[in-house]
C-alpha positions as CSV (number, residue, x, y, z in Angstrom):
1,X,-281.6,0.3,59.0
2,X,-280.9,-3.1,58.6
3,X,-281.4,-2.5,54.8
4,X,-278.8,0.3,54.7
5,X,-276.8,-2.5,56.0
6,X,-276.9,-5.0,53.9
7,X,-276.5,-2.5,50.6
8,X,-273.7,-1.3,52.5
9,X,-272.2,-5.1,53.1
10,X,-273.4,-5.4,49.5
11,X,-271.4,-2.3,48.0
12,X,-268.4,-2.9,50.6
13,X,-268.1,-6.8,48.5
14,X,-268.0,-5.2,45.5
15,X,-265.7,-2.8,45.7
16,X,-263.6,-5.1,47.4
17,X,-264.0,-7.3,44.6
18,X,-263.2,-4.6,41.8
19,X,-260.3,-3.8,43.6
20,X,-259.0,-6.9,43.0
21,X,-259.8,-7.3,40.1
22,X,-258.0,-3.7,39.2
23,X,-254.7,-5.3,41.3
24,X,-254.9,-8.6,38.8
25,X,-255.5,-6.2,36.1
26,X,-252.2,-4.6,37.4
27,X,-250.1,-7.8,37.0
28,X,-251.5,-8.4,33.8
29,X,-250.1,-4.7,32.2
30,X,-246.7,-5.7,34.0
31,X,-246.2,-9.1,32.2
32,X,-247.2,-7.3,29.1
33,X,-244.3,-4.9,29.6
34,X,-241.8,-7.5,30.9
35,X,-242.8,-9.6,27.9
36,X,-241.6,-7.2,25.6
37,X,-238.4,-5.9,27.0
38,X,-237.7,-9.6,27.3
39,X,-238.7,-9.9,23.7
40,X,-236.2,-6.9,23.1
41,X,-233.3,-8.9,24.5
42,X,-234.0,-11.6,22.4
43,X,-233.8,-10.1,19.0
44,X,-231.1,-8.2,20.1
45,X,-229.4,-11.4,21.3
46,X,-229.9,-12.8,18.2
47,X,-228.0,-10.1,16.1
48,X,-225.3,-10.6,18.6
49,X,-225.3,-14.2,17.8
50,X,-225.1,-14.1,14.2
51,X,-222.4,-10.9,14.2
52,X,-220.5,-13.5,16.6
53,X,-220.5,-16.5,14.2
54,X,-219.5,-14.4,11.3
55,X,-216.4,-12.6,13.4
56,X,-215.8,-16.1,14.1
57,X,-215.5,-17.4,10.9
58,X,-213.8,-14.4,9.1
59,X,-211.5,-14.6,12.3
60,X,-210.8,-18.2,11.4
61,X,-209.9,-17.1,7.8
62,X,-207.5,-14.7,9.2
63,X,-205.9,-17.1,11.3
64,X,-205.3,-19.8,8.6
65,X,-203.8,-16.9,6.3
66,X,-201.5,-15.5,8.8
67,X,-200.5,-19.4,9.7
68,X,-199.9,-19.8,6.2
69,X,-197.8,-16.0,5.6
70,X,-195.5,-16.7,8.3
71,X,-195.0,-20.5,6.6
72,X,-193.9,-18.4,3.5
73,X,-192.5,-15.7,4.4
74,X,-190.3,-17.4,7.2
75,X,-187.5,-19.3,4.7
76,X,-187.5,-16.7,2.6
77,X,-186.2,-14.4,5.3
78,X,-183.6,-17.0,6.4
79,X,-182.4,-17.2,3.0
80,X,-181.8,-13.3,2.5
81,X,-180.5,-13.1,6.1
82,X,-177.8,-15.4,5.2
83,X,-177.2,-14.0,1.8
84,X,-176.9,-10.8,3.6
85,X,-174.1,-11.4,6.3
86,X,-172.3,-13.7,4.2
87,X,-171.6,-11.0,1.9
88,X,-170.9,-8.5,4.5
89,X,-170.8,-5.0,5.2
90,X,-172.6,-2.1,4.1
91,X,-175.8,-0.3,5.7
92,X,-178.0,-2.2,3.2
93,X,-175.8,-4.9,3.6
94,X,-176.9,-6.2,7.1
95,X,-180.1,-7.5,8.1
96,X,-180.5,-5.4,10.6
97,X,-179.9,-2.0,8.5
98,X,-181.6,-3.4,5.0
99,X,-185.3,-1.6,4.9
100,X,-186.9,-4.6,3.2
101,X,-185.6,-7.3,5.6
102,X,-186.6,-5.2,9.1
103,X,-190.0,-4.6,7.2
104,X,-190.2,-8.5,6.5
105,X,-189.1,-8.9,10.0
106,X,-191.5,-6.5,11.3
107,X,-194.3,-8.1,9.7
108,X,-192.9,-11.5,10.8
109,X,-193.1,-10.3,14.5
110,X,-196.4,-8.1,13.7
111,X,-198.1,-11.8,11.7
112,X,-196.9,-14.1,15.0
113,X,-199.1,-11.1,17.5
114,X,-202.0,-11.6,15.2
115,X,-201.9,-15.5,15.6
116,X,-201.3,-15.3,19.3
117,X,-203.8,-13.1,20.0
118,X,-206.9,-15.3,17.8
119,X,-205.8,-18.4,18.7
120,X,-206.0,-17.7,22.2
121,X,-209.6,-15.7,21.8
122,X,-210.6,-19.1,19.7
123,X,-210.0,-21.5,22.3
């Protein structure tokens, strides 16, 4: 009897040991599949990163060009807004009615949104 008991003492220890060994076996297989969703995020992330830097830059680009648009375009529209009321009358006449000064106007006003809108996004 007292051999049955100690090869069921025996067996008892080592199944208690396997599972344990089954349970760090366990943990193992999770960190493998937290590893690589974590190694998912970071190629990911580092697509975002680079899409990011060039936005940034061709976002930059686009702000220096409208800066230097409205520069341009701005005296010019003076100019033919003067011209415009000081000879008077007509539909095409006055700014407000001549096609090609509310288009310049428009994209004046349209240029101005653009640069608001990056400038405060670059910050």
């Amino acid at each position: 009897m007292s051999n049955l008991k100690n090869i069921g003492n025996k067996l008892f220890k080592e199944t208690t040991e396997l599972k344990s060994q089954e349970v760090e076996l366990g943990k193992i297989d999770d960190l493998a599949k937290a590893s690589d969703r974590a190694k998912n995020v970071l190629k990911s992330s580092k697509g975002v990163i680079s899409d990011f830097e060039n936005a940034k830059k061709r976002a930059k680009k686009v702000l220096e060009d409208a800066e230097s648009e409205i520069r341009n375009l701005q005296p010019i529209k003076t100019e033919v807004f003067r011209a415009l009321k000081e000879l008077g009358g007509g539909k095409l006449l006055a700014p407000s009615q001549n096609p090609i000064y509310k288009q310049a106007s428009q994209v004046d006003k349209d240029l101005r949104e653009i640069l608001s809108s990056l400038s405060r996004l670059m910050r």
